[in-house]
C-alpha positions as CSV (number, residue, x, y, z in Angstrom):
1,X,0.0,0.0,0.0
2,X,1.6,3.6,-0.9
3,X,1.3,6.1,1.4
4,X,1.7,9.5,0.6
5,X,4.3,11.5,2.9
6,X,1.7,14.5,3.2
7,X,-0.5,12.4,4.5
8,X,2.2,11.2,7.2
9,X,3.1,14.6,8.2
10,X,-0.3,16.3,8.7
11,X,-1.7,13.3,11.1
12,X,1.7,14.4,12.8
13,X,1.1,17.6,12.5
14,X,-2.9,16.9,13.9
15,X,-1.6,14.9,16.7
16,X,0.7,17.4,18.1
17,X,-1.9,20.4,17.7
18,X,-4.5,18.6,20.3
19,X,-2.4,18.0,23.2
20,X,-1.0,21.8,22.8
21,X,-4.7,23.4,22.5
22,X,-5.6,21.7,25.5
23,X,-3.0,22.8,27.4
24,X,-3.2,26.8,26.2
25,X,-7.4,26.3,26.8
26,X,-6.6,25.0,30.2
27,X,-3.8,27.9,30.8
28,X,-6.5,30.8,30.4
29,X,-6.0,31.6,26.8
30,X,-7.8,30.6,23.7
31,X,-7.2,27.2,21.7
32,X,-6.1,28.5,18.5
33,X,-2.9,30.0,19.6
34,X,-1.7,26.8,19.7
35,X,-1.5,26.8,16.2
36,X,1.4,28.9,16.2
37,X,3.4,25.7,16.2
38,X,3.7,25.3,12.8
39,X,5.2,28.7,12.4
40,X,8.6,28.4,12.5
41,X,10.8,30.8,15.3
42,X,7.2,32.0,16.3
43,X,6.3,28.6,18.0
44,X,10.5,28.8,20.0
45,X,9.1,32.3,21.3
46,X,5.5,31.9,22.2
47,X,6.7,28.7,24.6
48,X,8.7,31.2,26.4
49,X,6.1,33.2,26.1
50,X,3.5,31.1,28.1
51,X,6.0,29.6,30.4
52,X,6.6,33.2,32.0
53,X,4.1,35.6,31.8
54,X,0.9,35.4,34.0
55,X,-1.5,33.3,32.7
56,X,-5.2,34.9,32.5
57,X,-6.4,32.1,34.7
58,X,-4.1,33.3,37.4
59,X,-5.1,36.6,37.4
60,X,-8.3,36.0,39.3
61,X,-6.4,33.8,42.0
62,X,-3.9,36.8,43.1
């Protein structure tokens, strides 16, 4: 059976988007910026991003 290497790299590319959009949802912010992995640099700097500023759902507990 041939299988097409798109086809191999967007289930990859599918599978790493839903762990990532749960995470952001459950971090205060909205699902899509997840997507932001598959832009190249942008994705290296919006980790640090998240990982040190104040996430919206903190804000209420301060």
């Amino acid at each position: 059976m041939y299988s097409h290497p798109l086809f191999g790299g967007l289930l990859a590319g599918i599978l790493a988007v839903i762990p990532v959009w749960k995470i952001v949802s459950k971090a205060g912010y909205h699902g899509a910026w997840s997507l932001l992995i598959f832009v190249p640099l942008v994705n290296f700097i919006m980790m640090y991003v998240f990982a040190f500023s104040q996430w919206p759902m903190e804000r209420g507990r301060s």
